[in-house]
N, C-alpha and C positions, 0 to 999 in steps of 0.2 A: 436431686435432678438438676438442680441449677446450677450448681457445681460442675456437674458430668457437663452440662451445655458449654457451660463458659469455659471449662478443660478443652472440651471438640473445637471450639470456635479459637481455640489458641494454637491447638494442634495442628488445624489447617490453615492456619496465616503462617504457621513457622515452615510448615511444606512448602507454601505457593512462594515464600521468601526465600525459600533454598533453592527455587530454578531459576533466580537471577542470577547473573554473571556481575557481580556489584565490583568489581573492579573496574571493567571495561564502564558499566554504567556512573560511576564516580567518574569518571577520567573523560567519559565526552559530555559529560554534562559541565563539569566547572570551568572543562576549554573553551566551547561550543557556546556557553551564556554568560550572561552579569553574575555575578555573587548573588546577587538576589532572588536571581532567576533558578540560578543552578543549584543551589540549599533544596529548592521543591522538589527534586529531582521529576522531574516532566518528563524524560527519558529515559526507559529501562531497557538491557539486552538480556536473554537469556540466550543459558546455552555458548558454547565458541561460537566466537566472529572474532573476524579481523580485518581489523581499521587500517586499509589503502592507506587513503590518505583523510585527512582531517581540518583542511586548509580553506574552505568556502564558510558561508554564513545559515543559520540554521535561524528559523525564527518563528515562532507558534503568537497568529491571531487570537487566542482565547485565553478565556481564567485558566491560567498553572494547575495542573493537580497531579500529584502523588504517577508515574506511571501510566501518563494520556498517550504517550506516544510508546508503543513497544517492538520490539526487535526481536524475533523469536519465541513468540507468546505461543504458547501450548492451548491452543483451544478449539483447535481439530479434533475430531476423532484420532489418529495415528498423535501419541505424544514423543515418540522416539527423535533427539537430535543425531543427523551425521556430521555434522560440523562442519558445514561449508561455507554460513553467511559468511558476507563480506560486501563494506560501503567503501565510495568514496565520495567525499562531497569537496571538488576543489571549486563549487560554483553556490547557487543560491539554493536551500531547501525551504519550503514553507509548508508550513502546518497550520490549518481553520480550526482545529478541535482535534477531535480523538481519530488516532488511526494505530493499526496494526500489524505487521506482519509478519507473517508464519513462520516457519521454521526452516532454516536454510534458504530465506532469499537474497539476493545479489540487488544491492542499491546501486548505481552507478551515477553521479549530478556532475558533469565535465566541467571546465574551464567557462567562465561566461554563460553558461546554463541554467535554464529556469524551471523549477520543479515544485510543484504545488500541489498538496494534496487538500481535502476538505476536511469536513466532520465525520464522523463512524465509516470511517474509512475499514478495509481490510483487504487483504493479499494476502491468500493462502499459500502454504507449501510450496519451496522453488519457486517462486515468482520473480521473475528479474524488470525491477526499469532500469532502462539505461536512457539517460536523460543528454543528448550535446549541444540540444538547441534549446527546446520551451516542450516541457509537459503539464497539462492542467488537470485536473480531478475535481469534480464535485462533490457534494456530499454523499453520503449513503451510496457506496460504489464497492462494490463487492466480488473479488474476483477469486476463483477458483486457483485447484492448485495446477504448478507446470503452467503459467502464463505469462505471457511477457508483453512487455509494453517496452518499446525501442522507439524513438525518433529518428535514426538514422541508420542505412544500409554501410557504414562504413566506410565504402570504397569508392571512388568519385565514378561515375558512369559516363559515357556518353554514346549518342548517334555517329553510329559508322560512317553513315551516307553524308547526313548534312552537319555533321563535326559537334552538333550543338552537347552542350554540356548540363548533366543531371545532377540537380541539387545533393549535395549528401546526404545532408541534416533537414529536415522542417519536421514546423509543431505536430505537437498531436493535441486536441482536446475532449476532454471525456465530458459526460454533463454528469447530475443526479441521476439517484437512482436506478442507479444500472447496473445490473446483473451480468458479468462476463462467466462465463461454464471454462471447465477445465484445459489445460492444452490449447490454449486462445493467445494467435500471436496481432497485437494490437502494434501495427506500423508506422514511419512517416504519414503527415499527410491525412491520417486519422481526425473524422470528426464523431463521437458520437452523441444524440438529443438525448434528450432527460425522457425518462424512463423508456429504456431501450435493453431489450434483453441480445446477449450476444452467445447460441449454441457453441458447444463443445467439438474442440481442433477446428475453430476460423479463423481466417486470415483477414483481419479488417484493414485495408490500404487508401480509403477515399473517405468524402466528405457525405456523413449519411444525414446533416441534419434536415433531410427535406421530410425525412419517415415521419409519420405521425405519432404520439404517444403511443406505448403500451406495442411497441413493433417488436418482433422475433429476426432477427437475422444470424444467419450460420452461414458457410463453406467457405471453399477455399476458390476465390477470394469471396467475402460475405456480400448477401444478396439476401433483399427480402423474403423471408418465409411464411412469416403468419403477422394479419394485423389484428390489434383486440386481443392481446393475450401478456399477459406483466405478471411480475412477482408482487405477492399482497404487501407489502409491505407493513403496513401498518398493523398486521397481526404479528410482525416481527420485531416491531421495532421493541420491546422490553426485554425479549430474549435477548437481541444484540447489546443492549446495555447491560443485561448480567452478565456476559460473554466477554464483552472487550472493552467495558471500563473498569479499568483497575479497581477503584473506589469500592465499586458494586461487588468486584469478587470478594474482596476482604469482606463487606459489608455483610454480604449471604451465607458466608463460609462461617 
């Protein structure tokens, strides 16, 4: 029986090993860090992606381990790649700890650009940020799939009347603990507080951090729904570490 165990527990590290894309993950790890940094390999892709461009600075606040940060991790329900992902980092990315994102999402860090993510981070399925001024993230921030986090409308605007002219770019800042639902486009201009739930197809465009903890906000554009209502977190948090640290998957498997 101990045999057949330690056979199972080989077999499934040799699987979960075979949906890296270890080429691409060699190649932006020994670019991307020190020699010392990039032996850990701290960064894995699965699945196609394709590296824009690879010209900015990448830098992880925490102890190095094995696969903290990953690109295409299968730990949705739906495990099927279409092979879309695709980064560019010609600006600043940082990393607090562990984060994740799903399958097929679109990183974008511009020129002069500040993007920051926290600890037990995750972005599900199709998630695009697109970063050309300052995005921040806190820890434990959890977004669904089909969601997008943008800093900037792209195209300059202005007032017809009085001529005045509309920033393109500004920040966005997310806090902890916060739960964004499916199909959630997170805009300029974006503030959201710590522990803040945000329903499924909202449009967040302004500064919410007046809501009190434990707040519900949805539509389009988002507005208070419910006060007094959060995701438990802390019934959650061991599953997220069997889920999206690398370490723990091999560890369980």
């Amino acid at each position: 029986m101990g045999i057949y165990r330690r056979l199972k527990k080989i077999h499934h590290k040799l699987l979960f090993f075979s949906t890296v894309n270890w080429i691409k993950t060699l190649y932006f790890n020994f670019k991307m860090f020190p020699f010392d940094q990039a032996k850990k390999l701290p960064v894995f892709f699965y699945g196609k992606v394709k590296f824009q461009r690879l010209t900015g600075k990448v830098t992880i606040n925490a102890p190095l381990e094995l696969g903290m940060i990953g690109f295409g991790q299968r730990y949705e329900m739906n495990t099927v790649h279409r092979g879309t992902a695709e980064i560019k980092i010609a600006g600043t990315l940082v990393f607090n700890g562990y984060t994740q994102f799903g399958k097929d999402y679109f990183l974008y860090v511009g020129e002069n650009a500040y993007c920051e993510f926290g600890n037990m981070n995750s972005l599900a399925t199709n998630s695009k940020t697109i970063c050309t001024h300052s995005i921040i993230i806190g820890n434990y921030v959890q977004t669904g799939a089909d969601t997008q986090i943008i800093d900037t409308n792209f195209h300059p605007m202005e007032n017809k009347i009085t001529g005045e002219k509309y920033p393109v770019s500004e920040p966005i800042r997310i806090g902890s603990y916060i739960y964004i639902g499916n199909r959630v486009s997170i805009m300029q201009k974006t503030v959201l507080p710590d522990y803040c739930s945000v329903a499924s197809s909202s449009l967040c465009n302004k500064d919410y951090s007046e809501l009190e903890p434990h707040s519900i906000i949805g539509g389009l554009p988002a507005e208070l729904r419910k006060k007094n209502v959060g995701r438990d977190w802390e019934s959650e948090k061991e599953d997220m570490k069997r889920w999206l640290v690398v370490t723990n998957i091999l560890k369980n498997n």
